[in-house]
BAMAR-816060 format. One record per residue (C-alpha): residue number from 1; residue in one letter; x, y, z. Coordinates in pm, 1 decimal, m for minus. Layout:
// BAMAR-816060
<pt NUM,A,<X,Y,Z>>
...
This chain:
// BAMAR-816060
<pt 1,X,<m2284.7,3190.4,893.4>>
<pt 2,X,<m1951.0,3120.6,705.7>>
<pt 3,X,<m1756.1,3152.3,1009.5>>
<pt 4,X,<m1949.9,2882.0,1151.5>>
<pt 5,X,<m1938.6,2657.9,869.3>>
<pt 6,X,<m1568.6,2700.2,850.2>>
<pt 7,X,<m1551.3,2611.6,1231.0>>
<pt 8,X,<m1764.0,2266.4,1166.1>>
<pt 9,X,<m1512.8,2193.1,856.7>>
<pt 10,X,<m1229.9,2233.1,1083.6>>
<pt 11,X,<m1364.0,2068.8,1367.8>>
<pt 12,X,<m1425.7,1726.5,1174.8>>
<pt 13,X,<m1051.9,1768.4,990.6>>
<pt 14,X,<m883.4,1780.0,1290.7>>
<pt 15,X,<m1086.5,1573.6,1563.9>>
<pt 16,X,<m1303.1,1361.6,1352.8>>
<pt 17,X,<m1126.9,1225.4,1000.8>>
<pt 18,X,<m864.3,1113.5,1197.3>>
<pt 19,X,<m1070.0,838.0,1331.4>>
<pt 20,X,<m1252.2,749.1,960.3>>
<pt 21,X,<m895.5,765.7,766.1>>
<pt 22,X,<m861.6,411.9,633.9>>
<pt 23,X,<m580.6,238.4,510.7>>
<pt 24,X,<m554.9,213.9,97.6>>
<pt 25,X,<m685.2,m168.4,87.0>>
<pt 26,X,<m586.0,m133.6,m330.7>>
<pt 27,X,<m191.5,m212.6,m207.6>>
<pt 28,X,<m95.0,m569.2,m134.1>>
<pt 29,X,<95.7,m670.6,182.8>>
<pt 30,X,<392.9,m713.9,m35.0>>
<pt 31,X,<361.7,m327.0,m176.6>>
<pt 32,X,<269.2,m197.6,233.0>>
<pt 33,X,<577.3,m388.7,326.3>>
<pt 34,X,<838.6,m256.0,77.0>>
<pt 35,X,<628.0,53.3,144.6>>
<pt 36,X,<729.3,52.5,526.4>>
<pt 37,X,<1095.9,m89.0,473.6>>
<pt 38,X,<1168.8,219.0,236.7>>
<pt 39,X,<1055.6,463.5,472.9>>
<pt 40,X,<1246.1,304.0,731.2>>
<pt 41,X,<1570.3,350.4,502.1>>
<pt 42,X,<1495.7,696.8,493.5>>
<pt 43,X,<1452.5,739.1,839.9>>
<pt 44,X,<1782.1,548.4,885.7>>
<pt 45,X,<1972.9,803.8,786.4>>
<pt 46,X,<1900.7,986.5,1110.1>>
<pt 47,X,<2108.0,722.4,1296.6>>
<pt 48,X,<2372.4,542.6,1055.0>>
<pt 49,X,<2557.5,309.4,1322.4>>
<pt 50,X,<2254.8,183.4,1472.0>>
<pt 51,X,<2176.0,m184.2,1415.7>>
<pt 52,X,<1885.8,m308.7,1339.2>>
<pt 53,X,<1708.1,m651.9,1367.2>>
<pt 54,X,<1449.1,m772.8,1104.5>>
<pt 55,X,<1120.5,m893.8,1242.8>>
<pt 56,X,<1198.1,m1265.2,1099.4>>
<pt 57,X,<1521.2,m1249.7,1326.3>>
<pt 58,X,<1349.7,m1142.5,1627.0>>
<pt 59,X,<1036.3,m1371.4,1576.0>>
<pt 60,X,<1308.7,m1672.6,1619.5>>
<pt 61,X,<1450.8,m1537.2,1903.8>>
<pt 62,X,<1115.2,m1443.2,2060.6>>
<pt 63,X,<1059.1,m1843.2,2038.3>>
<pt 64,X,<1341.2,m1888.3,2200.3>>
<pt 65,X,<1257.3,m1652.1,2470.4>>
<pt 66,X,<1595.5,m1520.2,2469.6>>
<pt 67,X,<1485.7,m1113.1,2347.1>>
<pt 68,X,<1313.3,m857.5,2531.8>>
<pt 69,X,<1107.8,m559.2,2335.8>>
<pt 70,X,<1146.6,m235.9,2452.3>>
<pt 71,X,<766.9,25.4,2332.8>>
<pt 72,X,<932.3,383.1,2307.2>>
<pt 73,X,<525.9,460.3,2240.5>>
<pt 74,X,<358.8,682.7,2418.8>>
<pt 75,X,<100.3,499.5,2671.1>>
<pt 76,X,<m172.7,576.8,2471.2>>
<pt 77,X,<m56.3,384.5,2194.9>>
<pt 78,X,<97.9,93.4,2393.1>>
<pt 79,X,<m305.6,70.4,2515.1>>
<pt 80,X,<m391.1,m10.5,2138.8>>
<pt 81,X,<m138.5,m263.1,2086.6>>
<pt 82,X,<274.1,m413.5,2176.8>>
<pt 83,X,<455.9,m681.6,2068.4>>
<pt 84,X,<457.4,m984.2,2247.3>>
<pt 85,X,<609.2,m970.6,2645.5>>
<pt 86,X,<694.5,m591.3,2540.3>>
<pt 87,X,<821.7,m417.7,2835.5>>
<pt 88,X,<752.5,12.1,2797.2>>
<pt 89,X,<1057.7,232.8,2799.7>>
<pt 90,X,<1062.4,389.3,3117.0>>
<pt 91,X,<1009.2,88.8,3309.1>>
<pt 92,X,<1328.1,m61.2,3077.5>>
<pt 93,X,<1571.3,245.2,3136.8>>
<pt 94,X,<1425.9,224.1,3521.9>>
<pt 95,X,<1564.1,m183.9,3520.7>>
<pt 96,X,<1812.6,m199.4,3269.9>>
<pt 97,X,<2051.4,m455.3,3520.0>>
<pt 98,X,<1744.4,m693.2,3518.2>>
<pt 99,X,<1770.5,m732.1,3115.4>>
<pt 100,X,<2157.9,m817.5,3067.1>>
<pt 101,X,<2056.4,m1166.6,2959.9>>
<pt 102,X,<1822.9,m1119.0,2684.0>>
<pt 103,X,<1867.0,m922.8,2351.1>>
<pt 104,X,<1720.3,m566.2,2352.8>>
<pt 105,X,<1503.8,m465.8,2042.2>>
<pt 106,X,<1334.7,m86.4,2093.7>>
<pt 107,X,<1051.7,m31.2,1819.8>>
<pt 108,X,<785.6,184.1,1775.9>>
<pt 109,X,<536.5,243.0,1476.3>>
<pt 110,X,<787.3,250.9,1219.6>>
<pt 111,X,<1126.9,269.6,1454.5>>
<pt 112,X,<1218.7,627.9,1354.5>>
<pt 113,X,<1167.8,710.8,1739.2>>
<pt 114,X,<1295.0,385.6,1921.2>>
<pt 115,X,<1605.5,443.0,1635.2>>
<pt 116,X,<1721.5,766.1,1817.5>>
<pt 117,X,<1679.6,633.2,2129.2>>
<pt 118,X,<1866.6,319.1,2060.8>>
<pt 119,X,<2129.4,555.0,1931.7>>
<pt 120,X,<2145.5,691.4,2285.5>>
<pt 121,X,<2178.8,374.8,2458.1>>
<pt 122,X,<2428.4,245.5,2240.5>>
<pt 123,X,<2617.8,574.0,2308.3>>
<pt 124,X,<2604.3,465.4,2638.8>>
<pt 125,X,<2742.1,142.6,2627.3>>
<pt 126,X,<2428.0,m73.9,2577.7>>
<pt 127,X,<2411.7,m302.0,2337.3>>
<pt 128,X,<2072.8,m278.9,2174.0>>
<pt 129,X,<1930.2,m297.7,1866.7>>
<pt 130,X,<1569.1,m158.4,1635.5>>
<pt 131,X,<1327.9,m333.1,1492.9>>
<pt 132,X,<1374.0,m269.4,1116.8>>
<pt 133,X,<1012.0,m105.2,1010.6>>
<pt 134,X,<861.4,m121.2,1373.1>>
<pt 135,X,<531.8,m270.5,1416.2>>
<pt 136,X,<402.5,m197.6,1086.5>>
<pt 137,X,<685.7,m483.4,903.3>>
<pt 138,X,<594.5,m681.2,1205.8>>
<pt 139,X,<265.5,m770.3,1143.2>>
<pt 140,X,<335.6,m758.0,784.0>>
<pt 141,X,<583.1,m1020.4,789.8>>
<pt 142,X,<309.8,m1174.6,1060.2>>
<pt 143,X,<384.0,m1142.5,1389.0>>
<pt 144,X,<118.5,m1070.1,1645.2>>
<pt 145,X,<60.2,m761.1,1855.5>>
<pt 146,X,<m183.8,m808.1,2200.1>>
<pt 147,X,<m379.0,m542.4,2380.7>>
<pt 148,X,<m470.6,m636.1,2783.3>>
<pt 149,X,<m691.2,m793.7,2675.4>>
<pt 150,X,<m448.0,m1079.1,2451.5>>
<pt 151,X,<m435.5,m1089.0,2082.2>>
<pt 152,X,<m567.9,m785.5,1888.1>>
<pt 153,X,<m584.6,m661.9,1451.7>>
<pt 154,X,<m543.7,m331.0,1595.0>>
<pt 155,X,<m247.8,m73.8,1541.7>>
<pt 156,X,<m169.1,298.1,1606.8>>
<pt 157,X,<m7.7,507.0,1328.3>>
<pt 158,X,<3.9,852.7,1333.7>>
<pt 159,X,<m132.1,952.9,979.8>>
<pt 160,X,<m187.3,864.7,628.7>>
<pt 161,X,<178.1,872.9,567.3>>
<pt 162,X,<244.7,529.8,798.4>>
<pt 163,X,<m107.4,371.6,688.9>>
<pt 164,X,<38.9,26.8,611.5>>
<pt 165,X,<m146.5,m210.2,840.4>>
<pt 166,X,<m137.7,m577.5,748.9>>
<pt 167,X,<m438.5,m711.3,547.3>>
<pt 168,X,<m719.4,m778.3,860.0>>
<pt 169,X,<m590.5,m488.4,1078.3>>
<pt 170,X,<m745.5,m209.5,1204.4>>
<pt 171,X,<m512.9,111.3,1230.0>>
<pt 172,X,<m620.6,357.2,1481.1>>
<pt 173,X,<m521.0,733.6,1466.9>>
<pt 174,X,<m561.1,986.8,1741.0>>
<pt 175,X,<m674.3,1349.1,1682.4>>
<pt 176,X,<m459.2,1639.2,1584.2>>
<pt 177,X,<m512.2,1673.0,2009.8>>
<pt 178,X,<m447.7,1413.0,2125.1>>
<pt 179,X,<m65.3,1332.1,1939.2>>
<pt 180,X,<81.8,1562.3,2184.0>>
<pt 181,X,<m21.5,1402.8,2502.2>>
């Protein structure tokens, strides 16, 4: 009988609370955003020399339709949400000649990931750049983000840690499962 009960209480922590974990809706947008931009300082550490570009900055240039976002996501996530014309990473380093004449800003939830990979390409020559805080400062400072089907309030984060989302967003978190596929 314990055994089983122990097997139901695991069960729901690892495949069910993932999907009920809601963001803490006591914090203003102000407090998630200096929330999100502190993390990413942290996280900056692991790639000093990148550069990064500050969602205000790429919002103008995304007017000017003169910038091209790069999703280092994983597909699953891209399906929840991307930033506006956002082009996914593999079809990027599959076309990179096709891009010379727009500005190249790789983000994902929080840029940690698209920051090492930006290191990489600028390694290699490329001039690129990350979006300072990923999507979460994005819609905080309030951009849009747009499923296939256009305009959506959702977002993915991965846990509780990154649970920032803009006042009227939904974040969406997938299983224990189904992070590594």
């Amino acid at each position: 009988m314990i055994q089983h009960l122990v097997k139901w209480h695991l069960f729901f922590l690892i495949i069910v609370f993932p999907f009920f974990a809601m963001a803490d809706n006591t914090l203003t947008d102000g407090e998630k955003k200096a929330a999100v931009y502190e993390m990413y300082r942290e996280y900056k550490k692991d790639f000093p020399a990148v550069k990064d570009m500050a969602p205000k900055e790429a919002m103008e240039l995304l007017k000017e339709n003169r910038i091209l976002f790069v999703d280092t996501r994983k597909d699953a996530e891209m399906k929840i949400s991307m930033l506006p014309q956002a082009i996914s990473e593999k079809t990027y380093l599959e076309n990179q000649n096709q891009y010379k004449d727009k500005t190249i800003v790789l983000y994902c939830t929080i840029s940690y990931r698209s920051g090492k990979l930006t290191q990489e390409l600028n390694k290699q020559g490329v001039e690129a750049y990350n979006l300072k805080g990923g999507l979460l400062a994005w819609v905080l400072e309030g951009g849009k983000v747009y499923d296939e089907a256009g305009e959506t309030k959702r977002i993915h984060v991965y846990g509780k840690k990154w649970n920032y989302p803009a006042r009227g967003y939904k974040t969406v978190m997938f299983n224990f499962f189904e992070r590594f596929f």
